[in-house]
C-alpha positions in Angstrom: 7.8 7.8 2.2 4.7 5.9 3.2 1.4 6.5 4.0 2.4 4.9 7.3 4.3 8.3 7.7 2.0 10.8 8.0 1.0 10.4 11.6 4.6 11.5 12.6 4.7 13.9 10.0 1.8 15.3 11.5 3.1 15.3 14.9 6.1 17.1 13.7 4.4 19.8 12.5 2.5 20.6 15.1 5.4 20.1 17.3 7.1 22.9 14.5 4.1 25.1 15.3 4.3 25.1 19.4 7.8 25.9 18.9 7.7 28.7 16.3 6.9 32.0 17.9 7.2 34.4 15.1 4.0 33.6 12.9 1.4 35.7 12.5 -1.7 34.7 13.7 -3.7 34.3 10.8 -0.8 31.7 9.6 -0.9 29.8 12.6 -4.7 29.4 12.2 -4.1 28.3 8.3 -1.4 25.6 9.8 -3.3 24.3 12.6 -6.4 24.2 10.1 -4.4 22.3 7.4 -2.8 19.9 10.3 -6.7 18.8 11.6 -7.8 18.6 7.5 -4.3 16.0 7.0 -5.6 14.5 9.8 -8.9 13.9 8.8 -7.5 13.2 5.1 -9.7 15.9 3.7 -6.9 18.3 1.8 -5.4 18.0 -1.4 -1.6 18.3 -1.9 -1.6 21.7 -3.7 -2.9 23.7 -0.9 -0.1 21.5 1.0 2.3 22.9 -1.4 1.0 26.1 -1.7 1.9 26.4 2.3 5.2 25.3 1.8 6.1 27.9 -0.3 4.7 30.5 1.3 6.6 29.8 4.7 10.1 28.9 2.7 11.6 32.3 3.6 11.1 32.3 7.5 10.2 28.6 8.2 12.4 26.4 6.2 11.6 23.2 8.5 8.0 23.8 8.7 8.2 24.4 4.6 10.2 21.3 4.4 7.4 19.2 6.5 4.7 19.9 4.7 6.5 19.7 1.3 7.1 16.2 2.9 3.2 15.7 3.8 2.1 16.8 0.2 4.5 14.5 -1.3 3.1 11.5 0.7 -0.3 12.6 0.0 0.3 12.8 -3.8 1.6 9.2 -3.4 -1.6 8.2 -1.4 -3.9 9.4 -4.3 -5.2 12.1 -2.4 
């Protein structure tokens, strides 16, 4: 995975959030949040992960994205 990635990654996951009806609202603010902070390169991996863990359970796609977008992060130095 490349840094040249994370664009699509990000569009995937918000294309996972327009499309995923059963979060809470609070959630969906944390995942929109975290998509405009990838965006901006202003997050660190761990709270990525942190995410991805949390939504395992009931979201395994969205988890698996955004283990995707931490990993790619980590490699980016960031």
């Amino acid at each position: 995975m490349s840094a040249a990635e994370l664009p699509q990654l990000l569009r995937r996951l918000h294309a996972e959030l327009q499309h995923t009806a059963s979060l809470d609202a609070e959630s969906r603010d944390l995942l929109n949040l975290l998509a405009r902070d990838l965006a901006k390169f202003e997050t660190q991996g761990s709270t990525t992960r942190e995410l991805a863990v949390r939504f395992e359970a009931d979201h395994p796609a969205m988890a698996s994205t955004l283990r995707q977008i931490a990993d790619l992060l980590g490699k980016a130095g960031i």
